[in-house]
SEBA-276669 format. One record per atom (N, C-alpha, C): atom name; residue number from 1; x, y, z. Coordinates in nm, 2 decimals. Atoms other than C-alpha are relative to their C-alpha. Layout:
! residues N
CA;NUM;X;Y;Z
...
//
This chain:
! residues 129
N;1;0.00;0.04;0.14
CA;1;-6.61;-3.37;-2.81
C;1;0.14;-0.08;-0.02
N;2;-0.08;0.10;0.00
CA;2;-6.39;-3.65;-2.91
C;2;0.09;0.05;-0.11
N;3;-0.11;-0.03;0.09
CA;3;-6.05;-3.61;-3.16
C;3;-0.08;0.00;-0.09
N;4;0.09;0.03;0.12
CA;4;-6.23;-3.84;-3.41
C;4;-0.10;0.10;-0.02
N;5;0.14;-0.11;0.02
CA;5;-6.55;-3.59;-3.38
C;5;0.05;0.10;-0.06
N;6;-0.03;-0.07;0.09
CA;6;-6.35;-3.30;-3.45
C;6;0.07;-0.04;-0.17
N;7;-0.10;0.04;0.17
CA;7;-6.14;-3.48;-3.76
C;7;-0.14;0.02;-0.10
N;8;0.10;0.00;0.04
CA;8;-6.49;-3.53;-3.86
C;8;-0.05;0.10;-0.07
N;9;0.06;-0.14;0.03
CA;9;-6.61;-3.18;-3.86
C;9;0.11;0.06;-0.07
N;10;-0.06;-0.06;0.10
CA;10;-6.31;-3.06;-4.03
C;10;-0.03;-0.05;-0.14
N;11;0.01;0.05;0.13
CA;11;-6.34;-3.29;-4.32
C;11;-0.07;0.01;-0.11
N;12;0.07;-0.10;0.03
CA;12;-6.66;-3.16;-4.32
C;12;-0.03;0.12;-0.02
N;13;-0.03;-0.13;0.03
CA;13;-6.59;-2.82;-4.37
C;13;0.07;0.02;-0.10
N;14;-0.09;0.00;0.16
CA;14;-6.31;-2.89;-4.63
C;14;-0.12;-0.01;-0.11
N;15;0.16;0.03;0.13
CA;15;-6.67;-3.03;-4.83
C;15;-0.03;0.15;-0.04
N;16;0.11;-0.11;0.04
CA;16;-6.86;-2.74;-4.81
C;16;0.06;0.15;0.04
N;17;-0.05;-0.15;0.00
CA;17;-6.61;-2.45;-4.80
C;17;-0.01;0.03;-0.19
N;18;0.03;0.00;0.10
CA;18;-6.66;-2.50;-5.18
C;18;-0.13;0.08;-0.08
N;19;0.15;-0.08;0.01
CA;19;-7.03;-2.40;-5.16
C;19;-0.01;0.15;0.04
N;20;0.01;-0.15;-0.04
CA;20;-6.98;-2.08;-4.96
C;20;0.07;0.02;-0.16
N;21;-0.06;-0.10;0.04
CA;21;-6.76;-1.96;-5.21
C;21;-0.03;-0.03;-0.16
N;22;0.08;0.05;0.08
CA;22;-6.93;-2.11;-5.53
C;22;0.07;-0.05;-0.12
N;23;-0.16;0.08;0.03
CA;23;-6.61;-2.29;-5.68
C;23;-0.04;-0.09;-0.06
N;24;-0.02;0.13;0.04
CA;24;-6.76;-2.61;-5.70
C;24;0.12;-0.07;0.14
N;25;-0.09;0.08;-0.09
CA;25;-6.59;-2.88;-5.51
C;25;0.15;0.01;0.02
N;26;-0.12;-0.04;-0.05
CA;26;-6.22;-2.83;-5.33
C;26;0.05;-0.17;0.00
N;27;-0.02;0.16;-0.01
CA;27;-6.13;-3.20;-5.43
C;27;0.10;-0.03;-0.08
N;28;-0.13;0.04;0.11
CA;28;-5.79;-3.33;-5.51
C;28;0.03;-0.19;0.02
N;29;-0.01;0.16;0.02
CA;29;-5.70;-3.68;-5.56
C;29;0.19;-0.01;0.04
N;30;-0.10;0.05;-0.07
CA;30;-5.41;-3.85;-5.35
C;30;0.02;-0.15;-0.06
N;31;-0.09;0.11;0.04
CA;31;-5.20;-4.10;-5.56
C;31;0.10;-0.07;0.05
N;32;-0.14;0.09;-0.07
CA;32;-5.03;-4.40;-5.38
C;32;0.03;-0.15;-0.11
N;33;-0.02;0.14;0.08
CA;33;-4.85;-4.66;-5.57
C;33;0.01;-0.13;0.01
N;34;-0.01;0.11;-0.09
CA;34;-4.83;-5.00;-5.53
C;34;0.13;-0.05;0.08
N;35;-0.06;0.04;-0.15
CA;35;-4.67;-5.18;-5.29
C;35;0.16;-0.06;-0.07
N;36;-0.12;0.04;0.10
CA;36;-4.30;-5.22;-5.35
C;36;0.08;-0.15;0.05
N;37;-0.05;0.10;-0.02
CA;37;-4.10;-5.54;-5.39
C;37;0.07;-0.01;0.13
N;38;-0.06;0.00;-0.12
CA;38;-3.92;-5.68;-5.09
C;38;0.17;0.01;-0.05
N;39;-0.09;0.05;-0.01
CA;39;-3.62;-5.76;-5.26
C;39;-0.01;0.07;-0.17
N;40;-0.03;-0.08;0.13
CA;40;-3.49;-5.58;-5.65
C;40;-0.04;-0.13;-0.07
N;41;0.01;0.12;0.10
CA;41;-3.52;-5.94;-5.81
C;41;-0.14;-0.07;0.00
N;42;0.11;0.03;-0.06
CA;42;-3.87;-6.03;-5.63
C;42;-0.09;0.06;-0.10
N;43;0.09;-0.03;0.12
CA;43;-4.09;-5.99;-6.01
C;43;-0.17;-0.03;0.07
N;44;0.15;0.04;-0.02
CA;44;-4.45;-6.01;-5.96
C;44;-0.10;0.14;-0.04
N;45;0.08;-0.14;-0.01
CA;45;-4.73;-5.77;-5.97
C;45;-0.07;0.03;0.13
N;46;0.06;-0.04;-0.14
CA;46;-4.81;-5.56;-5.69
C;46;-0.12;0.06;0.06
N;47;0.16;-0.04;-0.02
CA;47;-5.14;-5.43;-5.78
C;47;0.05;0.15;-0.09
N;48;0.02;-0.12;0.07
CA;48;-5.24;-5.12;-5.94
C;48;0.04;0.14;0.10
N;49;-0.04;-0.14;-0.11
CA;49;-5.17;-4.76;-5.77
C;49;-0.14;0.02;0.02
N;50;0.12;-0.05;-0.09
CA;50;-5.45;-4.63;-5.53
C;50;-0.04;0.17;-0.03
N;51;0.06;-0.11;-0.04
CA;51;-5.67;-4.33;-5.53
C;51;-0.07;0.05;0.07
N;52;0.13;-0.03;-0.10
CA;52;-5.85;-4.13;-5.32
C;52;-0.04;0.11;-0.04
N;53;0.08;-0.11;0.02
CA;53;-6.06;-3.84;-5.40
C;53;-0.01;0.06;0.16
N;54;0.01;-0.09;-0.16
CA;54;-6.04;-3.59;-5.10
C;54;-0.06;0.16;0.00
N;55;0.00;-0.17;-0.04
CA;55;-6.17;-3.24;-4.97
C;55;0.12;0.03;0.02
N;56;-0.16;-0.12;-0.02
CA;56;-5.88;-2.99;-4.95
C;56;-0.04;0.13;-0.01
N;57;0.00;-0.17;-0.02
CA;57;-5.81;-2.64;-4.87
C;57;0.11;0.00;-0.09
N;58;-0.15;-0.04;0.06
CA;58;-5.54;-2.56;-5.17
C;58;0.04;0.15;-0.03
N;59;-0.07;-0.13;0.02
CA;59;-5.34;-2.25;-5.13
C;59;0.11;0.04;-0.03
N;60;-0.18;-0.03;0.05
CA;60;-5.01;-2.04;-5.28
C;60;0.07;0.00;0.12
N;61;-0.08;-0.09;-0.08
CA;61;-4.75;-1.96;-5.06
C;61;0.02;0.14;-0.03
N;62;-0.04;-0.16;0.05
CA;62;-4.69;-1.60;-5.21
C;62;-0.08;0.10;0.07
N;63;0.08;-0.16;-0.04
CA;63;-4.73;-1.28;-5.04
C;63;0.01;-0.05;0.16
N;64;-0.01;0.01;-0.16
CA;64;-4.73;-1.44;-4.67
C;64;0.16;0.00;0.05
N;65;-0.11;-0.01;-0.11
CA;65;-4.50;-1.37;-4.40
C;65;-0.01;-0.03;0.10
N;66;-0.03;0.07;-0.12
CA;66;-4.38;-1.51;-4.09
C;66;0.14;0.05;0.12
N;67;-0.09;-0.07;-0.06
CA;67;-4.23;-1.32;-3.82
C;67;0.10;0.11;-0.09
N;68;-0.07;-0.08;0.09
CA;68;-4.14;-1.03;-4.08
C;68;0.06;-0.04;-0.12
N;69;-0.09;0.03;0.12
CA;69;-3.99;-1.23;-4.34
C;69;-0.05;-0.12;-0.10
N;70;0.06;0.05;0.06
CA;70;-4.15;-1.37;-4.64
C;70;0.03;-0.18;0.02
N;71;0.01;0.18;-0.01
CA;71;-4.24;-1.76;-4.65
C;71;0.13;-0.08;-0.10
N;72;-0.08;0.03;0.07
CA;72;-4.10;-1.80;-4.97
C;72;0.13;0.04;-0.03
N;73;-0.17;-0.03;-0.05
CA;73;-3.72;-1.85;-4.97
C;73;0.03;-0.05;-0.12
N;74;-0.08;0.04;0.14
CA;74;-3.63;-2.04;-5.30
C;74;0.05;-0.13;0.04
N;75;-0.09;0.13;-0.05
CA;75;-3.50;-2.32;-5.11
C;75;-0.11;-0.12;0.05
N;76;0.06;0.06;-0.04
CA;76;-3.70;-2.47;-4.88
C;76;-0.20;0.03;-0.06
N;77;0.14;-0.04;0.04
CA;77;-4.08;-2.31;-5.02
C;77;0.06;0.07;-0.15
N;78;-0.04;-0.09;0.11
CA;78;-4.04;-2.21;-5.38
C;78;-0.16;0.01;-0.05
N;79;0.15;-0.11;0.04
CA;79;-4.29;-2.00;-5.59
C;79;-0.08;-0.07;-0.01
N;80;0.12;0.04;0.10
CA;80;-4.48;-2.25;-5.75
C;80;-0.07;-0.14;0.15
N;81;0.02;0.09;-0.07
CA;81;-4.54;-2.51;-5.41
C;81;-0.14;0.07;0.02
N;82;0.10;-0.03;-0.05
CA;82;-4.88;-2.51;-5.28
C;82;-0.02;-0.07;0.16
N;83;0.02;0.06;-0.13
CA;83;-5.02;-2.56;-4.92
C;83;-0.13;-0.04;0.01
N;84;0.08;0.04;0.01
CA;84;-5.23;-2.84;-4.93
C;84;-0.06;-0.06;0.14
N;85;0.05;0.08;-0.12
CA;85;-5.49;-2.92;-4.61
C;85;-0.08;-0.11;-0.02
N;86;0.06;0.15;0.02
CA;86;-5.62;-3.27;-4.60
C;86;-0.10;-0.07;0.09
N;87;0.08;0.02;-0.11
CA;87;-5.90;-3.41;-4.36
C;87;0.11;-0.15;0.07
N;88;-0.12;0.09;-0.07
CA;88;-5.70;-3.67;-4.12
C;88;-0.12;-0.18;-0.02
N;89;0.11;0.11;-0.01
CA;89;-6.06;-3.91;-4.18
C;89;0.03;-0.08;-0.12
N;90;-0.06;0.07;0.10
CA;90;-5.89;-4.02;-4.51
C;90;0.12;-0.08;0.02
N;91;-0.13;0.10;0.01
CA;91;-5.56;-4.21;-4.58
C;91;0.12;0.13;0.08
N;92;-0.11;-0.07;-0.01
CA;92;-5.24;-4.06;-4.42
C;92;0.11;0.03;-0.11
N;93;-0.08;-0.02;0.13
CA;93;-5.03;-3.88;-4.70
C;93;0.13;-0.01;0.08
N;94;-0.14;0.03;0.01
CA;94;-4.65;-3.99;-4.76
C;94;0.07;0.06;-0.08
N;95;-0.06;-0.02;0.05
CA;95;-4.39;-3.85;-4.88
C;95;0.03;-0.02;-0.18
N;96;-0.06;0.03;0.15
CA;96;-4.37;-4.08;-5.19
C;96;-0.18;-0.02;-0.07
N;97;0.11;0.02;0.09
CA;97;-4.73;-4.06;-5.23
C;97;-0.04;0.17;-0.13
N;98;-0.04;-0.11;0.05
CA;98;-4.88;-3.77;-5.52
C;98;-0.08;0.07;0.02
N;99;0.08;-0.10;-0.01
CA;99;-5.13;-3.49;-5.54
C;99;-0.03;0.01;-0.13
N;100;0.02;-0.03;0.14
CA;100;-5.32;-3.46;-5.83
C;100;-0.11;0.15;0.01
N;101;0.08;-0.11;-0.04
CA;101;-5.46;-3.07;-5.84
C;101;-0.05;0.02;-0.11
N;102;0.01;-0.08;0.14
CA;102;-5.66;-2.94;-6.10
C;102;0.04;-0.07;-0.11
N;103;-0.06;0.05;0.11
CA;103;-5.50;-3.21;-6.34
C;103;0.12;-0.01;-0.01
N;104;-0.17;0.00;-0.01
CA;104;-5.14;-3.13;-6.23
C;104;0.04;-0.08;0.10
N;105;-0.06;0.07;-0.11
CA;105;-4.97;-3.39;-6.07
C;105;0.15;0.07;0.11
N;106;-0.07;-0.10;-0.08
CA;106;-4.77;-3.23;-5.74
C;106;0.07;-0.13;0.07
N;107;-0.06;0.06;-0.08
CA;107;-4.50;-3.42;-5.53
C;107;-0.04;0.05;0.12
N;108;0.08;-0.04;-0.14
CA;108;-4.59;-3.42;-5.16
C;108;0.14;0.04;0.08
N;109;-0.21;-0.01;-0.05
CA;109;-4.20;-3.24;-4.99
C;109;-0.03;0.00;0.13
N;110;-0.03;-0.02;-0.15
CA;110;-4.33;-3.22;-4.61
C;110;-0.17;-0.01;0.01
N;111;0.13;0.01;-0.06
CA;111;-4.63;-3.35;-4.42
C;111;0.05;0.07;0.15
N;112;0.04;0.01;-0.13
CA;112;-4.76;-3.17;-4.09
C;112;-0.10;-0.03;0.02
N;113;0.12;0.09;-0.09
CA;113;-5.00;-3.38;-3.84
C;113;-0.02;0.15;0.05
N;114;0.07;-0.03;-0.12
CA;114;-5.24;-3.18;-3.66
C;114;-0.02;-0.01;0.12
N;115;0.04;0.08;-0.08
CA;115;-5.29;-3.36;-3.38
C;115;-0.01;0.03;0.14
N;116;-0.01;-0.04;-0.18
CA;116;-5.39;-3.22;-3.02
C;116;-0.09;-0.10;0.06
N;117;0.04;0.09;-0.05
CA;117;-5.44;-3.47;-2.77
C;117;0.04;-0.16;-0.06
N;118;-0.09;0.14;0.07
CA;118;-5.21;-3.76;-3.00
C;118;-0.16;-0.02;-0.13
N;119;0.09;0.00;0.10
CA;119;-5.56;-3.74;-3.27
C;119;0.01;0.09;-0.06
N;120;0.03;-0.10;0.08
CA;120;-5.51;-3.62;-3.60
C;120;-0.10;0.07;-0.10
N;121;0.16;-0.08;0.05
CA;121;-5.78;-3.37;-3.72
C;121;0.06;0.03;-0.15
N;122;0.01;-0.01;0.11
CA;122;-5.61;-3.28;-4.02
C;122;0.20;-0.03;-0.06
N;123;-0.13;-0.03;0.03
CA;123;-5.25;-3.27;-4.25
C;123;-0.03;0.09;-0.07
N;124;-0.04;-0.09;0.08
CA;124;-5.08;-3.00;-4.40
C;124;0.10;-0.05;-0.10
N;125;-0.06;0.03;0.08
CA;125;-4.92;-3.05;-4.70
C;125;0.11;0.08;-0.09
N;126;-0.11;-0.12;0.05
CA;126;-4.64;-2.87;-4.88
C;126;-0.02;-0.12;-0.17
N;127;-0.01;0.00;0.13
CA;127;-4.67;-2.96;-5.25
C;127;0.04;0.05;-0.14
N;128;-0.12;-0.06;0.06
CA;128;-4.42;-2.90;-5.54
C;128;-0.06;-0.06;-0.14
N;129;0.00;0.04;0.14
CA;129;-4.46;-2.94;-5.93
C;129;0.09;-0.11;-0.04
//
């Protein structure tokens, strides 16, 4: 089975992990803006900001531990961040792009790639108010 194949089947499962659990859909929307000038003085229009509608797995940090010692530190993971998983068969999320959960727009503070074999199957996202 090929990278792509599994990115595939995860993407797929972000869908319909919604159904097992009778939720309704696990779908947040990835806000990128447009494209920025080359130069401060360079006026024009750069187009509208992008969206994408995606499957996601969105979860708290609270209550987990790592090697005996809680996740959340206040610094780097604070209370209210979420850990958002994203299929890799969509857009690659950026730092300056947003997260819209539930209606709440979330800054994106740390992407991790998946990726065994140099193909990524999915990101993790760290997401902040």
């Amino acid at each position: 089975m090929s990278g792509s194949q599994i990115a595939a089947e995860v993407a797929a499962a972000l869908r319909e992990v919604a159904r097992d659990v009778g939720d309704g859909a696990f779908i947040v929307t990835l806000l990128r803006g447009p494209d920025e000038p080359e130069t401060p003085w360079d006026a024009g229009n750069y187009g509208e900001p992008q969206e994408y509608e995606l499957p996601a797995l969105v979860q708290n940090y609270g209550g987990k531990v790592f090697d005996g010692q809680a996740i959340i530190d206040g610094t780097l993971i604070q209370a209210d961040d979420k850990r958002v998983l994203l299929p890799a068969t969509g857009p690659q999320p950026t730092t300056s792009d947003r997260l819209l959960i539930g209606g709440v727009s979330y800054a994106i503070v740390s992407i991790r790639e998946t990726a065994p074999s140099g193909v990524a199957i999915y990101y993790e996202c760290q997401a902040r108010k």
